[in-house]
C-alpha positions in Angstrom: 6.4 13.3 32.7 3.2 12.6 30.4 2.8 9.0 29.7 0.0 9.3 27.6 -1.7 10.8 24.7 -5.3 12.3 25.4 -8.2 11.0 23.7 -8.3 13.8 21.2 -4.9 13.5 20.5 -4.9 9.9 20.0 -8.0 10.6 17.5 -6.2 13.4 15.7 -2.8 11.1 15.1 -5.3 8.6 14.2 -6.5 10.4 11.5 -3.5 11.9 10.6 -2.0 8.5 10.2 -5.1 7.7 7.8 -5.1 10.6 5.8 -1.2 9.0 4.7 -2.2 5.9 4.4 -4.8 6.0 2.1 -4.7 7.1 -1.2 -5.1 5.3 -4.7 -4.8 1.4 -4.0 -7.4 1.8 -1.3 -9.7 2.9 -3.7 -9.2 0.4 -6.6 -7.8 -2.7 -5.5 -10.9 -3.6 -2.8 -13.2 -2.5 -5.6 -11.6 -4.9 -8.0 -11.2 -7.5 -5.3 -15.1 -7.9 -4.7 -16.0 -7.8 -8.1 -13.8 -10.8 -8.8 -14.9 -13.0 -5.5 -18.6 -13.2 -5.7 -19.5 -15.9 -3.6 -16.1 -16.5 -2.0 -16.1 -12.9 -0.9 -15.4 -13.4 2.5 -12.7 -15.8 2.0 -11.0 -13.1 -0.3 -11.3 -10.6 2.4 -9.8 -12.6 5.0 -6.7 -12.8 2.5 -6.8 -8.9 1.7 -7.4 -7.9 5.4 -3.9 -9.6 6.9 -2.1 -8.0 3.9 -3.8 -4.5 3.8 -5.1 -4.3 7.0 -2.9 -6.8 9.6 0.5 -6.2 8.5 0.7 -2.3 8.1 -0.7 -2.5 11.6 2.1 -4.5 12.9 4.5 -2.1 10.8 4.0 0.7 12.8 3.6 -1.1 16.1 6.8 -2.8 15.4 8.8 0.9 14.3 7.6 1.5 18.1 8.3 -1.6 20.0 11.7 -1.7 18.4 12.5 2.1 19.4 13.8 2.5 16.1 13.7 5.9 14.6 12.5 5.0 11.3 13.3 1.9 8.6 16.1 3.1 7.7 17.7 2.2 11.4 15.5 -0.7 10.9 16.5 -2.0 8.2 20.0 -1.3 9.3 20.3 -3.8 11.8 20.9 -6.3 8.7 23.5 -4.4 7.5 24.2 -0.6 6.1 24.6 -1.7 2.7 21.4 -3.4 3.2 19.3 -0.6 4.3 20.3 2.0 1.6 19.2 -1.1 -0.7 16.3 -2.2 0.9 15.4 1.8 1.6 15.9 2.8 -1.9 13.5 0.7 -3.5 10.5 0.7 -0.8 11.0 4.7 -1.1 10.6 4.4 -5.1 8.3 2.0 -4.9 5.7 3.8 -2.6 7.0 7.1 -4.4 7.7 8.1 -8.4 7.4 4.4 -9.4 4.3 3.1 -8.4 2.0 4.9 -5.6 2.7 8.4 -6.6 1.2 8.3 -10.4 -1.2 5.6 -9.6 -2.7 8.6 -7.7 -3.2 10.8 -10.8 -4.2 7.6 -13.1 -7.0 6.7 -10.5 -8.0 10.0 -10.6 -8.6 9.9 -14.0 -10.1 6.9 -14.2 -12.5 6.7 -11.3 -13.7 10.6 -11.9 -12.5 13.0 -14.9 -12.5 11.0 -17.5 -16.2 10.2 -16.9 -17.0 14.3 -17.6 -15.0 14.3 -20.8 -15.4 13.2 -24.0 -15.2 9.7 -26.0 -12.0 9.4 -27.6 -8.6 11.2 -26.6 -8.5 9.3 -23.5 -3.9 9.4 -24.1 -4.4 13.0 -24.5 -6.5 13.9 -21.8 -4.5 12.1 -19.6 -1.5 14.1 -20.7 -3.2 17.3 -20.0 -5.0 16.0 -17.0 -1.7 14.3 -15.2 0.3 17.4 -16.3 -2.3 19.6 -14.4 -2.2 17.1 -11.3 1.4 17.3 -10.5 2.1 20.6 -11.3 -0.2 21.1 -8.6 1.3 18.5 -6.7 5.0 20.2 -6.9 3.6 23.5 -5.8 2.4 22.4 -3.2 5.6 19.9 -1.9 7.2 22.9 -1.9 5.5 24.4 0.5 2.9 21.7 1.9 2.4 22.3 5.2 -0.5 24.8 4.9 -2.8 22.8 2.4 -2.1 19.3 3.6 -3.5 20.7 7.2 -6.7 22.1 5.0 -6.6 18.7 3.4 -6.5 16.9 6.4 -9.2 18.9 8.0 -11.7 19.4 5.2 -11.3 17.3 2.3 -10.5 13.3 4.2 -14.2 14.4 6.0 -15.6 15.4 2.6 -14.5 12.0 0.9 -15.1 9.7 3.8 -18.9 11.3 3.9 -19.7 11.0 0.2 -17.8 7.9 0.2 -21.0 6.7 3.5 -23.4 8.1 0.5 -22.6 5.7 -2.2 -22.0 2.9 0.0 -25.6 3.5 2.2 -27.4 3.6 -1.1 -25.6 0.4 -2.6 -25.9 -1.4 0.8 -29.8 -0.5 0.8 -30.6 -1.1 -3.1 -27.7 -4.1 -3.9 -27.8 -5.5 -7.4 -27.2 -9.0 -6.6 -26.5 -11.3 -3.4 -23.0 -12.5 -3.0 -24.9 -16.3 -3.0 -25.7 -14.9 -6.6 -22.2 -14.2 -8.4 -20.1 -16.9 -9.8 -16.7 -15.8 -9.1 -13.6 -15.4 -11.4 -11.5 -18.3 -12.2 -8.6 -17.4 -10.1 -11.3 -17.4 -6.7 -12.8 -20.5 -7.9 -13.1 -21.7 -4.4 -12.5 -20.7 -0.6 -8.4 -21.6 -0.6 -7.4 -19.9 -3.5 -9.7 -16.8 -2.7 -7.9 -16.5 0.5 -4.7 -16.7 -0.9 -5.3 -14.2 -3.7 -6.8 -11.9 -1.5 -3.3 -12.3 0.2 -1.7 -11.3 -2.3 -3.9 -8.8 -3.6 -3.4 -6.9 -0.5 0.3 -6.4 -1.5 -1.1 -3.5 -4.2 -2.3 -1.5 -1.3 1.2 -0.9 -0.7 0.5 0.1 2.8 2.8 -2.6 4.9 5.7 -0.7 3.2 4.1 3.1 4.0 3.4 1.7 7.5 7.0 1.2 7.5 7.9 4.6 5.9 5.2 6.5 8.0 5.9 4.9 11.3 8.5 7.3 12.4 6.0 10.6 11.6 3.7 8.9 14.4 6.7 8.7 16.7 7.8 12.3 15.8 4.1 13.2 16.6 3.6 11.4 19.8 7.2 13.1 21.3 5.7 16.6 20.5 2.8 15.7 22.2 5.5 15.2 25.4 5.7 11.7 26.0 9.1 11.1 26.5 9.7 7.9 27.8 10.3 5.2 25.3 8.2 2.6 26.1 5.3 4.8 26.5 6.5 6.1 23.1 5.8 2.5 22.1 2.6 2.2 23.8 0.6 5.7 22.3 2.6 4.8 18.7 1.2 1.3 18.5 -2.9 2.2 19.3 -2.7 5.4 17.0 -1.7 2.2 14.3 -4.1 0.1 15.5 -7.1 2.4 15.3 -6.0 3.8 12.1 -5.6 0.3 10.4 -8.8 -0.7 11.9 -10.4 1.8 10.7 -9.1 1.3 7.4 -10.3 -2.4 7.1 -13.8 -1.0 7.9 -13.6 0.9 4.7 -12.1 -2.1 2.7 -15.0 -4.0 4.0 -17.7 -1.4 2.8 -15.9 -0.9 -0.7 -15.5 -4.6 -1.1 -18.9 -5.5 -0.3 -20.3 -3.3 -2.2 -18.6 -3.7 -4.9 -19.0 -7.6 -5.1 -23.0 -6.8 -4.9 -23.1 -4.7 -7.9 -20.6 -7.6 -10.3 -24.0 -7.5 -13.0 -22.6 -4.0 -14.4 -18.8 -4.1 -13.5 -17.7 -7.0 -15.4 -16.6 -5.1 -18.3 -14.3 -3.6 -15.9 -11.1 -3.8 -16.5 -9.5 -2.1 -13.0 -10.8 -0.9 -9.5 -11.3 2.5 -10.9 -13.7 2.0 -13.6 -15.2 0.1 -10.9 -16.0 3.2 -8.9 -16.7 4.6 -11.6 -19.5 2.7 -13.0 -21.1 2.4 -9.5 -21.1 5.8 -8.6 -22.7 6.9 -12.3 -25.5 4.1 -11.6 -26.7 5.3 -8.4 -26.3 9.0 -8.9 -26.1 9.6 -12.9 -24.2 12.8 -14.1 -24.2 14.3 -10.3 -22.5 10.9 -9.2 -19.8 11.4 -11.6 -18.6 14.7 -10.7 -18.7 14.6 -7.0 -16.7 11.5 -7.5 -14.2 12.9 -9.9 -13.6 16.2 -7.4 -13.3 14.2 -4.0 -11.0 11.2 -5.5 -8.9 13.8 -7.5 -8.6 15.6 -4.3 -7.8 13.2 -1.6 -5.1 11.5 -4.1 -4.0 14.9 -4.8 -3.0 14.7 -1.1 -2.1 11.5 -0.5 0.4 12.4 -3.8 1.7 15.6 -2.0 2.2 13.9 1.5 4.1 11.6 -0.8 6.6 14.1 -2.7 7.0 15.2 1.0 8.1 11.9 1.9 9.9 10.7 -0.2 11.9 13.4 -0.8 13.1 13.9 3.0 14.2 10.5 2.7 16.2 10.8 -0.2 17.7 13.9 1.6 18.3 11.8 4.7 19.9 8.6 3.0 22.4 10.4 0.5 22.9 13.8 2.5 26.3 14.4 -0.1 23.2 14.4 -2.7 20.5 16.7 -4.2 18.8 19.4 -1.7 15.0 18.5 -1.3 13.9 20.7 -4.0 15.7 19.0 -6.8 14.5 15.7 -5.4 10.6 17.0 -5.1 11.0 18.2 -8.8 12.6 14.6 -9.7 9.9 12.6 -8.7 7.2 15.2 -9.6 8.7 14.9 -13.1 8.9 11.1 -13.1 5.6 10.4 -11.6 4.0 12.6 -14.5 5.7 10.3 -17.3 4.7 7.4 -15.7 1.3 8.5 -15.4 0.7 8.4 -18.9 1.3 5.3 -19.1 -2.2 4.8 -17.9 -3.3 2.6 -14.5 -3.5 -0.9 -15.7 0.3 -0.9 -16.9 1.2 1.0 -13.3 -0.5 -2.0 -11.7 1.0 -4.5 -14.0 4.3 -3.8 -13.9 3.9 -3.2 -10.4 3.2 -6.7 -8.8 6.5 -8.2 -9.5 8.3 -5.2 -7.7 6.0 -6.3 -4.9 6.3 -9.4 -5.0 9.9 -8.7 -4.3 9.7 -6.3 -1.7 7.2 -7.6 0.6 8.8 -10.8 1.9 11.7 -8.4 2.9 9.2 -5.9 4.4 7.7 -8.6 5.9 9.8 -10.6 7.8 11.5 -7.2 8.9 8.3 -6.0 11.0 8.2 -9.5 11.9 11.6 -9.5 13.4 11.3 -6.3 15.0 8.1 -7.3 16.6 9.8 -10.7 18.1 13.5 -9.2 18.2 13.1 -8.8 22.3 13.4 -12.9 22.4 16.3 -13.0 20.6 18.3 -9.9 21.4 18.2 -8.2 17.8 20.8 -10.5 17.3 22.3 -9.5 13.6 22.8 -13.4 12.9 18.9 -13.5 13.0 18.4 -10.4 10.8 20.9 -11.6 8.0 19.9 -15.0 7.7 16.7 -14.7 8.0 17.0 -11.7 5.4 19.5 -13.1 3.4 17.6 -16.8 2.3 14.0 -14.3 2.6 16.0 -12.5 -0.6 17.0 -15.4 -2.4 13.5 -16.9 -2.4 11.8 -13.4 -3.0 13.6 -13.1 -6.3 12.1 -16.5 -7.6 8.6 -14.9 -6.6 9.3 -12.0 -8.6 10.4 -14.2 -11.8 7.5 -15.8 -11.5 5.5 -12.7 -12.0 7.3 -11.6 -15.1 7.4 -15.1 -16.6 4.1 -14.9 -17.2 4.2 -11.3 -18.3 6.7 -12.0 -20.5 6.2 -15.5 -22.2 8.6 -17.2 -24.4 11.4 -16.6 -23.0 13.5 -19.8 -21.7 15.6 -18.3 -19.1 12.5 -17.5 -17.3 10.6 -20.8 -17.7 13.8 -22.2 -16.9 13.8 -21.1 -13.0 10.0 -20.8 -12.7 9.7 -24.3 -13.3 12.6 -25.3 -11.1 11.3 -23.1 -8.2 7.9 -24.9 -9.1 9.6 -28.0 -8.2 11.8 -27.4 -5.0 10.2 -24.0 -3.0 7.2 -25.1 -1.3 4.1 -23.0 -1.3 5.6 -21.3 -4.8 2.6 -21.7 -6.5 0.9 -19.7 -4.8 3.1 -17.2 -5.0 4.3 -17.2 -0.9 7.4 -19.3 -1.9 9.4 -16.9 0.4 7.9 -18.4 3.8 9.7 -21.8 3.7 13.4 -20.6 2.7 12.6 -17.2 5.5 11.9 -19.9 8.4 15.4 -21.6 7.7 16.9 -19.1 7.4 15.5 -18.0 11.3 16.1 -21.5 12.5 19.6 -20.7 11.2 20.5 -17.2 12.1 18.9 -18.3 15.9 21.4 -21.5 16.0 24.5 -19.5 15.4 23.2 -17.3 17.8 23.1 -19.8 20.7 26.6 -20.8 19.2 28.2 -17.3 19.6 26.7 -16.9 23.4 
């Protein structure tokens, strides 16, 4: 029996596991992070490398060392009811809510709307999004022929220009990190850290390691290893190289993006970021080879999505709509979200995230450590259940201050301001998630 991948299928599931993982928040939210940091840059990227980097590793390694096939089994081992909740929402979150038309706004901001012009910008992003998904729902029809051409041609293409831009801002840098103040909220070292921290939530990618983790198993069976703890193994480097090699990238966008803060700070998101770099070093030819390759890689990254999300859909509700109707669904919805252009996507998406990740989190972490205490479900629920309860103060948080005025909302921010420790810094899920371990492990012992 094979016990392990070869070294060319270990690169190939590698990059395959890449090409999923990144798409539009890969692009943007580094760009915007080293803008913002200046001289604490490195402090930020600590905070934005556990997040973005660390935790999406241990996703899929944990999918793996749990022998679970997929989050849904994961998930279950809180409860049923639980998993079709929990399952629901990461799906729509990573899919026709958030991920999937951040991919056509990026696109539009970073590249085409840089080759268009002034004025119009609601229109052309009608026209432009209406173009992008239509293309997107072809081809989630029937993608298996140009995501391999994708995966082949195109991830190459990008990652090579994307060496260009960052060679010739590494060589010719606008400023010294030494030289830029940075923004308010990374004032100093601790509170860079901890917004990178957060910051790396946006990424999305601990909840797609999570939805993806189960393609890599798939892969690594049909490769023949059979045997699940060698399943296990071969699952958890392919995640390991992949996420690695995806904090390399962060740490080239980031950097170079902190060392050209003198024209980006009328920048508004990541994209324009990109944007305004690329047009500075390479003028009108910048501009288009960035608008083709980002169009192109999140038109594939929006595809493998569709795909995704609409086998899971499929999976959870089988009594429900066939996959087409679902790919045409979230096509649909994705297009009319689009429009409402990036920075309200990554508004309005930070409080579903602030929700979500806790849970996401503490599951890998579970998973990862469930061997020491026997999966036991009193573990899972409790440490679950008081993870949820504290997770929906985080998101309130959020939309207090996106919503101001109202009393209700002040109301429980400023009581979870005064009881959940670490609140403030929006991790006021960590406290209230250890007890309800400590808990879950006691009754545990008690039922042995």
């Amino acid at each position: 029996m094979k016990r392990n991948l070869t070294a060319k299928e270990t690169i190939t599931i590698t990059s395959m596991l890449f090409g999923m993982f990144f798409g539009a928040g890969n692009l943007i939210f580094p760009a915007m992070l080293g803008v913002q940091a200046g001289s604490n840059f490195w402090s930020a990227f600590a905070g934005v490398f556990i997040t973005a980097v660390g935790i999406p590793m241990l996703a899929v390694v944990a999918l793996g060392i749990s022998r679970s096939e997929g989050v849904v089994e994961l998930a279950g081992k809180v409860s049923r009811k639980y998993s079709v909740f929990f399952c629901t929402l990461l799906y729509l979150t990573i899919g026709p809510l958030f991920a999937i038309p951040r991919c056509a706004s990026t696109s539009f901001t970073v590249g085409a709307v840089n080759l268009l012009p002034e004025g119009s910008e609601t229109l052309y992003l009608a026209i432009f999004s209406a173009i992008f998904f239509a293309i997107v729902l072809l081809f989630s029809l029937k993608p298996s022929g140009i995501m391999t051409w994708i995966g082949k041609f195109l991830n190459p293409v990008f990652l090579v220009f994307l060496a260009i831009l960052v060679i010739a801002a590494l060589v010719k840098p606008l400023a010294s990190l030494g030289e830029i103040t940075p923004a308010e909220s990374y004032a100093d070292s601790g509170t860079a850290f901890f917004k990178g921290f957060l910051e790396g939530y946006n990424t999305l990618d601990a909840l797609a390691g999570l939805a993806f983790g189960i393609v890599v198993i798939d892969v690594v069976r049909s490769h023949g290893v059979k045997e699940p703890g060698r399943i296990a193994a071969n699952t958890a480097k392919a995640g390991i190289f992949s996420c690695l090699f995806m904090g390399l990238i962060y740490l080239f966008i980031t950097l170079v993006s902190a060392q050209s803060a003198p024209i980006c700070g009328s920048c508004s998101n990541g994209g324009q970021v990109l944007g305004v770099i690329a047009n500075h070093y390479f003028h009108a030819f910048g501009a288009i080879l960035t608008a083709s390759i980002v169009t192109f890689a999140c038109l594939k990254t929006a595809i493998g999505l569709v795909t995704s999300c609409s086998k899971a859909f499929v999976d959870m509700f089988p009594k429900g709509p066939g996959y087409t109707t679902w790919a045409i669904l979230f096509s649909a919805a994705s297009f009319c979200i689009a429009n409402f252009g990036l920075n309200s996507i990554v508004a309005w998406c930070i409080p579903v995230l602030m929700f979500l990740y806790p849970l996401a989190i503490t599951l890998i972490l579970l998973a990862l450590f469930g061997k020491f205490f026997g999966h036991s479900r009193s573990v899972y629920v409790w440490t679950t259940g008081f993870t949820l309860i504290a997770a929906i103060f985080d998101m309130i948080g959020v939309i207090s201050g996106m919503v101001p005025g109202s009393a209700v909302l002040a109301a429980l921010t400023g009581f979870a301001l005064r009881f959940i420790p670490f609140f403030s810094l929006g991790l006021g899920w960590l406290c209230p998630a250890a007890i309800g371990f400590v808990i879950g492990m006691l009754l545990r012992k008690k039922e042995q």
